[in-house]
N, C-alpha and C positions, 0 to 999 in steps of 0.2 A: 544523510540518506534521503529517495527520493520519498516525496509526499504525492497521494493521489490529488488527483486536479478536479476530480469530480466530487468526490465529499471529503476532500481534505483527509485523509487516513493516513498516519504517520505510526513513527514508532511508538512503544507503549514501554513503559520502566518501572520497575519491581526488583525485586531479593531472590535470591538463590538460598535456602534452608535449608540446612544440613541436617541429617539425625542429631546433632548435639547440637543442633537448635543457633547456629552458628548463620548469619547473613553477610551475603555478600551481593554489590549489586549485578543486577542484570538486565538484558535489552529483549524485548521481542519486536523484531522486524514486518512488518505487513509487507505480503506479497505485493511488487508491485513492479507492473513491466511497462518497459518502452512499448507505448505502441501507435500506429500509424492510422487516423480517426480522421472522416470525414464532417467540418465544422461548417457549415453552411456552403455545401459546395463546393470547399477545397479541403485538401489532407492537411493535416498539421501531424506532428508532432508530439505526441504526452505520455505524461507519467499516468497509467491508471492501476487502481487494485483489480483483482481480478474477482472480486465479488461484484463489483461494477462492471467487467465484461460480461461478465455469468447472468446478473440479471434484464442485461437491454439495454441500461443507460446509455450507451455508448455504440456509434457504431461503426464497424472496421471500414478501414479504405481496401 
């Protein structure tokens, strides 16, 4: 799965609990999209979370 490039935000791993207390494992995925970012004057390419577009870090081509 992709990883953000700007703070590193990947997946996260835990259990599924059942009413009869029963686990099984599970995956939560972080949002995270292709997108087209200006790096010192030219566009590249990156995986970013979208908490990290949401706040500025990053800025679109």
């Amino acid at each position: 799965m992709a990883k953000c490039e700007i703070c590193s935000k990947g997946a996260h791993f835990g259990c599924n609990v059942s009413h009869s207390h029963r686990r099984s494992s599970r995956m939560w995925k972080s949002n995270v999209k292709s997108v087209r970012v200006n790096v010192n004057g030219a566009t590249k390419k990156m995986y970013v979370c979208t908490s990290c577009l949401r706040s500025g870090l990053v800025e679109r081509a």
